[in-house]
C-alpha positions in Angstrom: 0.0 0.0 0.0 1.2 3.8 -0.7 1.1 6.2 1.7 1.1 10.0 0.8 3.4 12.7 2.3 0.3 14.1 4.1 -1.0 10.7 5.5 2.5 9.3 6.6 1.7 12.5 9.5 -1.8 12.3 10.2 -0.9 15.4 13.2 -3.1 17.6 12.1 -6.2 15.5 12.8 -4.7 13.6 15.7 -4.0 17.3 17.4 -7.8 17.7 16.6 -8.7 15.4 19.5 -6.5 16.6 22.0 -8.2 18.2 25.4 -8.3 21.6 26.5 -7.5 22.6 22.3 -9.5 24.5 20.2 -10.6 22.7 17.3 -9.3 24.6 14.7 -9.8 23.5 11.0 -7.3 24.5 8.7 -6.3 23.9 4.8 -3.7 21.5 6.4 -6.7 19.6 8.3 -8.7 19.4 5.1 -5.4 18.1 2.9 -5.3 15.6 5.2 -8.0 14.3 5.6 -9.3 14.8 2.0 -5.4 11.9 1.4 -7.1 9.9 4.0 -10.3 9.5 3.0 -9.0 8.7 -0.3 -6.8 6.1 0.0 -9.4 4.6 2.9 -12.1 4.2 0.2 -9.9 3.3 -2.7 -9.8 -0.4 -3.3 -8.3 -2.9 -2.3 -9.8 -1.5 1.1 -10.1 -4.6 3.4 -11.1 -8.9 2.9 -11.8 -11.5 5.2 -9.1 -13.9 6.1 -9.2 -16.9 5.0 -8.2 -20.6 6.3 -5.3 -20.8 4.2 -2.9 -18.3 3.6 0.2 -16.5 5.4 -0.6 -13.9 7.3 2.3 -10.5 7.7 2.4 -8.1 10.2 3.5 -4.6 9.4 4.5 -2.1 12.4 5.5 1.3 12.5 6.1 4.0 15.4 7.3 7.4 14.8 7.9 10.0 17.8 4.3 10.5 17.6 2.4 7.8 16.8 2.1 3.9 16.7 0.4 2.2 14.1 0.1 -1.5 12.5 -1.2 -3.6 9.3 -2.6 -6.8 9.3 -2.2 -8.8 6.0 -2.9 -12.0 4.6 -1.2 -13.9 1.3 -4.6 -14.8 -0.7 -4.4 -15.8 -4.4 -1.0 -14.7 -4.7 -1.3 -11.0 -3.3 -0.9 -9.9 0.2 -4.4 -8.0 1.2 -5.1 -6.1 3.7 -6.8 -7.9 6.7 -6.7 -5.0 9.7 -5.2 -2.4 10.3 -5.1 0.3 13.8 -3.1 3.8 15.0 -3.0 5.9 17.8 -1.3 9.2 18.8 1.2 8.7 21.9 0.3 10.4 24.8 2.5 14.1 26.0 4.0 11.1 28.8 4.4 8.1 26.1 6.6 10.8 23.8 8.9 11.3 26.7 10.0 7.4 26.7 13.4 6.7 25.9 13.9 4.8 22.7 16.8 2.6 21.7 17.7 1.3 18.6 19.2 -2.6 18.3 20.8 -3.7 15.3 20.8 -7.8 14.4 23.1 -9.1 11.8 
């Protein structure tokens, strides 16, 4: 699946939902969500799994936010299953991140 510029950092509609801030809709906001909505309704969108078939997930963080893809192998293509995000918390951008390298 592509991702656009402007949906790779969904911030301006995660900041949207924060307490104690105005809601303030700007051309940034509609950009946005305008990506979003299209690449949500454009297909392939989502399938049932099936019995056979090798599932693959795909996990991403960023200093912001967390976010992950569930797919399955079906007739030769990997579709996508799931998928979820969420904006970490003022406290969960704090944490200390390390990076480990395997070889």
């Amino acid at each position: 699946m592509q991702y656009s510029a402007q949906v790779d950092r969904p911030e301006p509609l995660h900041n949207l939902t924060r307490k104690n801030i105005p809601f303030e809709w700007d051309d940034n906001s509609e950009a946005t969500f305008l990506e979003l909505k299209k690449q949500l309704t454009s297909a392939p969108i989502l399938v049932a799994p099936c019995d056979e078939g090798t599932y693959v997930l795909v996990t991403d963080a960023s200093d912001t936010a967390l976010g992950a893809v569930l797919q399955q192998e079906q007739d030769g293509q990997l579709h996508v299953i799931g998928y979820t995000s969420r904006a970490l918390s003022h406290a969960e951008r704090r944490y200390c991140i390390m990076a480990w390298c395997m070889d």
